[in-house]
C-alpha positions in Angstrom: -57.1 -142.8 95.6 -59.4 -141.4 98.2 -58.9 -138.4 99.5 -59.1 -137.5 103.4 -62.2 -135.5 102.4 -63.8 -139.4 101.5 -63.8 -138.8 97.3 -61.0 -139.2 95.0 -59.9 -136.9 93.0 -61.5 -137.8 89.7 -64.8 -137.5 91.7 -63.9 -133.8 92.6 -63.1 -132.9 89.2 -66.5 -133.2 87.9 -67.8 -131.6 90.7 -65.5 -128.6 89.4 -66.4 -129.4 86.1 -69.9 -129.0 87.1 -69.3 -125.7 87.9 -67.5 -124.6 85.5 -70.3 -125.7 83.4 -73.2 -123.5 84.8 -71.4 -120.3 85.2 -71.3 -118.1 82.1 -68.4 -119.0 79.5 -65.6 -116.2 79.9 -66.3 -115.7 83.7 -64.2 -115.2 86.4 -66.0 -118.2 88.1 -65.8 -120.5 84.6 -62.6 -120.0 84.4 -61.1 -120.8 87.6 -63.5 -123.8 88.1 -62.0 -125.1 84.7 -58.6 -124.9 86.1 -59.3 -126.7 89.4 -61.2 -129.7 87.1 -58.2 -130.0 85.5 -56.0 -129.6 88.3 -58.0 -132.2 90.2 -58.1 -134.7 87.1 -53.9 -134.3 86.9 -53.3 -135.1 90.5 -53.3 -137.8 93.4 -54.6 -136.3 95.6 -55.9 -133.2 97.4 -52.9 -132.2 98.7 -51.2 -132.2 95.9 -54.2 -130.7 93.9 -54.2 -127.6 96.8 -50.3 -127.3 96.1 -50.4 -126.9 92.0 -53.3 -124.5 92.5 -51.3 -122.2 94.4 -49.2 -121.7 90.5 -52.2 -120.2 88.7 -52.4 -116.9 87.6 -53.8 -114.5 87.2 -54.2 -114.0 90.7 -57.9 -113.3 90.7 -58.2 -116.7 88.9 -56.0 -118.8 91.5 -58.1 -116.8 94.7 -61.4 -118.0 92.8 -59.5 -121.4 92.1 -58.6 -122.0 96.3 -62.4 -121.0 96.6 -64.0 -123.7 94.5 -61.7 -125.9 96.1 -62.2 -125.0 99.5 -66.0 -125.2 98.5 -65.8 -128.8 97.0 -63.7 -130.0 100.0 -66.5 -128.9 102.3 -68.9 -130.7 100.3 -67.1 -134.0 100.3 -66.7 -134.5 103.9 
């Protein structure tokens, strides 16, 4: 399904798995990017991604999370 940002979901879990991929293993930034890959590749859509990210925690990790996504739904427009 294709989100309103024009790619699907699967498509913006390996953009987050991209991420997670270049930033150091055990960082703030790996770690939340990791979770929104996953997120992404569990849900239909980016609603519904934006919603389950908002149940992360720590809470450092679910404000890095909401970044990456607000990052990769910029980039898909």
């Amino acid at each position: 399904m294709t989100t309103k940002f024009g790619k699907d979901n699967l498509d913006l879990a390996a953009s987050a798995e991209a991420l997670a991929d270049s930033a150091p293993t055990g960082s703030l930034r790996h770690a939340a990017a990791k979770s929104v890959a996953i997120t992404f590749a569990t849900t239909r859509d980016a609603a519904q991604a934006r919603s389950t990210l908002d149940g992360i925690s720590p809470a450092d990790v679910r404000q890095a999370a909401l970044e990456i996504f607000d990052e990769l739904s910029a980039r898909a427009d």
